[in-house]
C-alpha positions, 0 to 999 in steps of 0.5 A: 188324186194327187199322189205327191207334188214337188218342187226341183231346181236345176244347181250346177254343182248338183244337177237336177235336185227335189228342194221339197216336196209333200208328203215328204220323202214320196220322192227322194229319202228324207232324213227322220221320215220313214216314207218309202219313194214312189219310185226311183228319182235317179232314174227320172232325174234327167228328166225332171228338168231336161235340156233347155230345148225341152223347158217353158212347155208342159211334159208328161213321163211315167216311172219305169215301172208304169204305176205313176205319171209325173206332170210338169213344166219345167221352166228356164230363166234367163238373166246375168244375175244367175250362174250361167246366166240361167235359172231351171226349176220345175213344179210337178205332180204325181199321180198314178197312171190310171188318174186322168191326167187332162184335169191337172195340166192347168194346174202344172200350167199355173204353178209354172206361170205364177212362180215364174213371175214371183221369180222375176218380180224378188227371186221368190225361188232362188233366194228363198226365204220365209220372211216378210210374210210370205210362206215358205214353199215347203208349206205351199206346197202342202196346202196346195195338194191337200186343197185340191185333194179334198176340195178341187180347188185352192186360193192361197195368199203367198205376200202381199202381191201374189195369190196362187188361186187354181180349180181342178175343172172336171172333164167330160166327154162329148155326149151322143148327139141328141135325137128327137125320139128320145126321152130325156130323165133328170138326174136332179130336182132343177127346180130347187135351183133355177134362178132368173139368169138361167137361159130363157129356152132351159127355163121353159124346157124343164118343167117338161123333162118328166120321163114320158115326153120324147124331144119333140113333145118337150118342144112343142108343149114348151113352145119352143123349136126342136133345134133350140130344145136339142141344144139345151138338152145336149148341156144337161147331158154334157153335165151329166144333169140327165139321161136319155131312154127310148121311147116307152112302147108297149110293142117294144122289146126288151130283154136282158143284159149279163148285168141282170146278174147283178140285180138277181144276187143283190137284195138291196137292188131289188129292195130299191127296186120294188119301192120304185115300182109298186103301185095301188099299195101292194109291195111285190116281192123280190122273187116276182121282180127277178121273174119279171125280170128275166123273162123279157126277151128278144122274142117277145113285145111288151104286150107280149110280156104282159099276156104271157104273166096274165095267162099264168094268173098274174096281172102285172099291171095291178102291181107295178108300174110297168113304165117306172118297171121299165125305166129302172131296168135300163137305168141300171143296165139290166136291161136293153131296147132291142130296136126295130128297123125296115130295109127295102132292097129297092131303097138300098139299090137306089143308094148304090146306083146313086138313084136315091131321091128323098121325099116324104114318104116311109121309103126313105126310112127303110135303109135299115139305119132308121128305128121305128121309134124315129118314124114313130116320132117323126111321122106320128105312127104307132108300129101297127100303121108303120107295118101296114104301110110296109105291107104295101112295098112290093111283095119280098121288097122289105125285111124286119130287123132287130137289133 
């Protein structure tokens, strides 16, 4: 959100001067506008628009008392035609400290860039005026911090000759690397939005992305190779289009985060909840939800947690489904996989020795770095045969972690 934006030019008899600004007197006082300032000009002044060694590039600051950031691009002209053979003027926003500043570095790029040229062209900024059919800065500047406020982006006619078109494109962070054992969710019907032009592995992958299937079942139902499906899966979750869950396992263990808290104190939680899990009719109520909730824990499987609420008379599989159960729990942080992981004290004194040689086998597992979700997957073995097969080690060789 764009605090104020502004519009300063460097007079020789004045210094650095705020010609406009919107709102008006965010910056410096206005007469008849009662608008307190932000903060206090005089001292980001020289800052504003600095000597010419710090102009023609992007520069950031932050008022003394650390709650806004101003983003400009002070520019310096050359040319006989100016007093002093120069001509400074810088176009900035403000926004508060805790605004991602990366979105608007273009935007303070483009103002610098199309004014510049506008200048150049009939001295749009140093012989200002609002005739001929061009809009007065003051007005550009105004619609220009409305429009990106409200709607990211802004096309505006300035003349004949000059559009000043900008977008506020959001920034993402790179998403965790893709792994064949997880088990992707969309977060959007694609099939309301699918079209010809879409990529041809997207195309097949997504009728598959159903909330059961992991990466490697998606990619072979789909015909296509896991290396392609992996990509295409990492876009959707560079786009926040999907999210990613462990496999569903009834001998897994799950258990509580401090975030379950939450869901405990809020009834509308539960009431989203209950409608997203009740099966054969029967709405179970938010107290049962809140048991069933917080009687997972780090010692205790799935299978486990199923027994342990049968042997007290209730069958949880008559109510819920213990699936959709499960996935609401992570999807809202309420819960979390506590993973299962082999280490092999031979295997990790190969490493240090340098001795490690790599094959097909369970051994190169059970270093302690693979979950047995990725040798289930990989190797198509459920936890029963992958326990029986480390049973085989060397009596005392292998110990069970879970983290």
């Amino acid at each position: 959100m764009i605090s104020g934006i502004f519009f300063s030019r460097f007079l020789p008899q004045e210094g650095t001067k705020v010609v406009h600004q919107s709102p008006p007197g965010f910056l410096v006082p206005e007469p008849d506008v009662e608008t307190t300032p932000l903060f206090s000009f005089e001292t980001m002044r020289e800052y504003i628009i600095p000597r010419q060694a710090f102009c023609n590039r992007y520069v950031t600051m932050i008022c003394p008392d650390n709650k806004y950031r101003i983003l400009g691009h002070p520019v310096c002209i050359y040319d006989e035609k100016y007093e002093r053979n120069e001509f400074m003027f810088n176009f900035g926003i403000v926004i508060g400290v805790e605004v991602d500043k990366t979105p608007y570095e273009a935007v303070v790029r483009r103002l610098a860039s199309t004014f510049t040229e506008m200048e150049i062209q009939n001295q749009y900024l140093s012989q200002e005026k609002t005739e001929g059919g061009r809009r007065s800065i003051a007005a550009l500047l105004e619609i220009i911090k409305e429009d990106l406020n409200n709607y990211n982006e802004c096309m505006i006619p300035v003349d004949d000759a000059n559009t000043i078109n900008m977008k506020l494109f959001p920034i993402y962070t790179t998403p965790p690397p893709i792994k064949s054992w997880h088990v992707p969710i969309s977060k959007m019907k694609f099939a309301s939005i699918i079209d010809d032009t879409w990529d041809l592995t997207m195309v097949r992958i997504l009728p598959h992305i159903d909330g059961i299937k992991d990466v490697r079942r998606i990619a072979a139902t789909s015909s296509t190779s896991l290396p392609l499906t992996k990509l295409a899966l990492q876009h959707l979750l560079y786009y926040d289009s999907i999210i990613l869950l462990p496999l569903f396992l009834f001998s897994a263990i799950y258990a509580p985060t401090p975030s379950l808290h939450t869901f405990i104190t809020s009834t509308p939680m539960q009431d989203e909840c209950a409608n997203y899990v009740y099966i054969n009719g029967p709405r179970l109520s938010n107290y049962y939800l809140c048991r069933l909730f917080t009687t997972l824990c780090t010692s205790r499987t799935l299978k486990e947690w199923l027994k342990l609420h049968l042997d007290q008379g209730f069958a949880v599989l008559n109510f819920v489904d213990v699936r959709r159960f499960i996935q609401f729990g992570l999807i809202k942080g309420l819960i979390y996989r506590v993973h299962k992981y082999a280490v092999s004290a031979q295997k990790l004194a190969d490493k240090v020795s340098g001795k490690e040689r790599l094959g097909d086998s369970l051994r190169d597992y059970a270093d302690g770095t693979h979950c047995f979700d990725q040798i289930t997957v990989e190797r198509n073995m459920g936890d029963a045969k992958i326990m029986d097969a480390l049973r085989k080690f060397p009596k005392g060789d292998v110990e069970i972690i879970y983290r």
